[in-house]
C-alpha positions in Angstrom: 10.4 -96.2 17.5 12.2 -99.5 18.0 10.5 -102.7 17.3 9.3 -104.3 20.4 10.7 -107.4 21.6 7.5 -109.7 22.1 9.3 -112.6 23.4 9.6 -111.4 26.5 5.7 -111.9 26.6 6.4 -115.8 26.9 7.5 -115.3 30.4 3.7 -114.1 31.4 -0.2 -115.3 32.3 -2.9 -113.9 30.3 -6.6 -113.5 31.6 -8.9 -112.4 28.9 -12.4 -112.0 29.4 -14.7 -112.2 26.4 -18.3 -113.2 25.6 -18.3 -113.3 21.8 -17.8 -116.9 20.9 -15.6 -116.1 17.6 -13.5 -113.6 19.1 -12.8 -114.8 22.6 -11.4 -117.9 20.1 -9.7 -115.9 17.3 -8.0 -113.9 19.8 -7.0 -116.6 22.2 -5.2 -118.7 19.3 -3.0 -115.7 18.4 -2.5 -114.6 21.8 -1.4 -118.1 22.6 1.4 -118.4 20.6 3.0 -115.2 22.2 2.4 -115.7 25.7 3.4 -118.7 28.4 -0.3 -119.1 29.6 -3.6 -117.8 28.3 -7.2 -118.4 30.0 -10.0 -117.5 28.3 -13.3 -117.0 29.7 -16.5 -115.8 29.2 -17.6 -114.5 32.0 -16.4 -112.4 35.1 -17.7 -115.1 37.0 -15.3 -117.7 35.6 -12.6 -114.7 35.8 -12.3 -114.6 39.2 -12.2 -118.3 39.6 -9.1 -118.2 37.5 -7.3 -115.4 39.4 -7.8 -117.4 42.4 -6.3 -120.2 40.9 -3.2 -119.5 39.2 -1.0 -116.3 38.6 -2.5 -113.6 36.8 0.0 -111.2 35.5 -2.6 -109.2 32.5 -6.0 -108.9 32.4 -7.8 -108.0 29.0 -11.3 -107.6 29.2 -14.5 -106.4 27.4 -16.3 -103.5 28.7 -19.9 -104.7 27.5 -19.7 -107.9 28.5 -23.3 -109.8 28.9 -25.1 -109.0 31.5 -21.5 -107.6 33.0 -19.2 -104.9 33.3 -15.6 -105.6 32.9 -15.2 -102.0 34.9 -17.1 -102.5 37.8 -15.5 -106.3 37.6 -11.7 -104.5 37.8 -13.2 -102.1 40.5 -14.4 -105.3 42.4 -11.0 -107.0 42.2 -9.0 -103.8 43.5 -11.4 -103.3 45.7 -12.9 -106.1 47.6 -10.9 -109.0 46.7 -7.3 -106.3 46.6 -5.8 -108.0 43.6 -3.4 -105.5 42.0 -3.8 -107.0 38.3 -2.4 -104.5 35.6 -5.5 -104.1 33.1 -6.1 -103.2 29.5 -10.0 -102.9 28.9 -11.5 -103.3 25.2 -14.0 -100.9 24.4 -16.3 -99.6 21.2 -16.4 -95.9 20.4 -19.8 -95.8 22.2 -18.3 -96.5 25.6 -16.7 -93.4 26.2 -19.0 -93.1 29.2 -17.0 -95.6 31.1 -13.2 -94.2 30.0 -14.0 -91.7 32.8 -13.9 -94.9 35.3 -11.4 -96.8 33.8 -9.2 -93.5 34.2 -9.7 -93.3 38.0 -9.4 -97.2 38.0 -5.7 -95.9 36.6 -6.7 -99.1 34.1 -2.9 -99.3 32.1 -4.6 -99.2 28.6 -7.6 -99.3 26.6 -8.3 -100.5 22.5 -10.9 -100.1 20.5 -12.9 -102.8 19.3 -12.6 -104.7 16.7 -9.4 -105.6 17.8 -6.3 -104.7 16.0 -4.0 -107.4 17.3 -0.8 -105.6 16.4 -2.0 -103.0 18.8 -3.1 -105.0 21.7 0.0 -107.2 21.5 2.5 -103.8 21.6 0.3 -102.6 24.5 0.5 -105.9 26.5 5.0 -105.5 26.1 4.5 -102.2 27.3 3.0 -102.9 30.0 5.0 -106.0 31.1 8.4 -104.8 29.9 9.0 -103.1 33.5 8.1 -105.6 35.3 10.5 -108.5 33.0 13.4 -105.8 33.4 12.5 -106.2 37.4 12.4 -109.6 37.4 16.0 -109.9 35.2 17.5 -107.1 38.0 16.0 -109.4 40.6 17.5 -112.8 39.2 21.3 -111.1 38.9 20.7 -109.9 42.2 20.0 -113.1 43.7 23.3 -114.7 41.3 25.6 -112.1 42.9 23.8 -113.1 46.6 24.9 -116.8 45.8 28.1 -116.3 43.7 29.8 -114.2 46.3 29.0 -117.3 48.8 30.9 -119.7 46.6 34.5 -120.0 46.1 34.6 -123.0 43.9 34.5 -122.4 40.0 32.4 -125.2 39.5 29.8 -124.5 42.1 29.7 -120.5 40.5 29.0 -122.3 37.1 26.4 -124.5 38.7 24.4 -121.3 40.3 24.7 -119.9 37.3 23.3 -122.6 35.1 20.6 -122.9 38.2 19.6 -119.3 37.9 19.5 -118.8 34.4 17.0 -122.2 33.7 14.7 -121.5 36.6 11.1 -120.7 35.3 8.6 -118.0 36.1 7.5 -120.0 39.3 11.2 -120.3 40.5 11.2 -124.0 39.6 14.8 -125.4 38.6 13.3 -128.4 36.3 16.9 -130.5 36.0 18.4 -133.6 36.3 22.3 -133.9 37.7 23.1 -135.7 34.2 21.4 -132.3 32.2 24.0 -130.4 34.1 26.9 -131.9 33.5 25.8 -131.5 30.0 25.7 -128.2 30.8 29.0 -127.7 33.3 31.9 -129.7 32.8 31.4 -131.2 36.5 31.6 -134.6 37.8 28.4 -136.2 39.0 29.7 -136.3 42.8 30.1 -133.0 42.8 26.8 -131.7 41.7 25.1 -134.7 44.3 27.6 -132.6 47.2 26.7 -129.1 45.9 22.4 -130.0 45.5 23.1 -131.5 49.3 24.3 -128.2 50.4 21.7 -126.1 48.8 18.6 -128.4 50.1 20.6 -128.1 53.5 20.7 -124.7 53.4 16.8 -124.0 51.9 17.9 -122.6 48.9 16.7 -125.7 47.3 13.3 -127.5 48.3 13.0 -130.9 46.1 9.7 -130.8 45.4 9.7 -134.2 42.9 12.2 -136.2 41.1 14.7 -133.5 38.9 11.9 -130.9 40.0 13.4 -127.7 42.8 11.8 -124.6 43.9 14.1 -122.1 44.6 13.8 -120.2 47.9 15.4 -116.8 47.5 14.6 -115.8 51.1 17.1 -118.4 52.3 20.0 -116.9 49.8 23.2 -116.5 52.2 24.5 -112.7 52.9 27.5 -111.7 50.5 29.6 -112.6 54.5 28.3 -116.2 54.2 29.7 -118.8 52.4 28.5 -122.1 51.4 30.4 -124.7 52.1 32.6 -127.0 49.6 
C-alpha cells in the first residue's frame, strides 16, 4: 500500500471527545501537529457547543464516556440537530454491543482503545482524502470559471495566485505589495483588477489585506471581466 499523504490533514477541524484527563491531552498534542484545528473536550455537552461554533469536519469520540455515550451523542447530532459530521468512534474490546449501532449510524470507522495513533491518524486521511480531492476539483473548477472571463495575462496570473492562497474558509489573506511579490504586476494594476472583483462580488473586503471569496458570484465561461 502507498504511504499516506497526512499533510493533507492540515487543511481540516478536528472534534475529539474524551474524558480521560491524560489521554484527551496526549492525543490532542499529536493530533495537533497534523491537523489545522483541534478542539478537545470532555464532554458531549461541550461537543455540541463546539460544532455550533466553528466548522467541524471529523469527530473522534469515546464510546464510554462518563455518564455519556458518544453513540447515542452521534445519533443525537444526525438526528435532531441534522449535522452530517463524518465520525470515527474509539471503543474497548468490551463494547462490541454498541458496534451494532455504530454500524447503522454508518459511523466511517472505529479503533480500539488504547489508541494506536498510527492507526487513527491513517483512518482520519482516509476518510478526508475524498473530500480534499473534492475540494482541489472544486477550486480548479472555480480557476477555469474566472480564467476563461479574463483576457489579460496578468489578471489570469492574479486569479491564479488568488485561488491557489485562499484558505479553507475561502479567505484570500494578501496585501497588493505580497502580490506583486508574487506576479510581476504593477501596483495600479492589481488596485484596478481588486476594484473589479469587489464590483463584481467575487471579492468582499472583509478587513484590511483580508477577502472572502464568493464563488456564487464567479462570471459564466460567456462573461468577461472587464480590463
Amino acid at each position: 500500500m502507498n504511504k499516506r499523504n497526512l499533510d493533507i490533514l492540515g487543511d481540516f477541524n478536528i472534534l475529539y471527545i474524551e474524558d480521560e484527563p491524560q489521554l484527551l491531552k496526549h492525543t490532542t498534542m499529536v493530533l495537533e501537529d497534523f491537523v489545522q484545528n483541534i478542539f478537545a473536550v470532555p464532554t458531549c455537552k461541550d461537543a455540541l457547543e463546539i460544532i455550533k461554533k466553528n466548522r467541524i469536519d471529523i469527530i473522534i469520540t469515546d464510546i464510554n464516556l462518563k455518564h455519556e455515550n458518544g453513540i447515542e451523542f452521534l445519533k443525537e447530532l444526525k438526528y435532531e440537530h441534522e449535522y452530517n459530521i463524518p465520525a470515527i468512534v474509539a471503543t474497548a474490546y468490551t463494547d462490541t454491543e454498541y458496534l451494532i449501532d455504530a454500524i447503522k449510524l454508518k459511523v466511517e470507522d472505529y479503533i480500539v482503545k488504547p489508541i494506536n495513533l498510527k492507526d487513527l491518524l491513517n483512518s482520519m486521511h482516509d476518510i478526508l482524502l475524498p473530500i480534499a480531492q473534492k475540494k482541489e476539483i472544486k477550486k480548479s473548477y472555480n480557476m477555469i470559471r474566472t480564467i476563461s472571463a479574463v483576457t489579460d495575462g496578468k489578471q489570469v496570473e492574479m486569479v491564479k495566485f488568488i485561488l491557489k492562497n485562499l484558505d479553507a474558509e475561502s479567505m484570500f489573506n494578501y496585501s497588493y505589495g505580497d502580490i506583486m511579490a508574487q506576479v510581476d504586476v504593477s501596483k495600479p494594476t492589481v488596485i484596478k483588477f481588486f476594484r473589479q472583483l469587489l464590483q463584481k462580488g467575487i471579492l468582499t473586503k472583509i478587513q484590511n489585506k483580508k477577502y472572502l471569496f464568493n464563488e456564487n458570484n464567479l462570471p459564466s465561461p460567456s462573461e468577461e471581466i472587464d480590463e
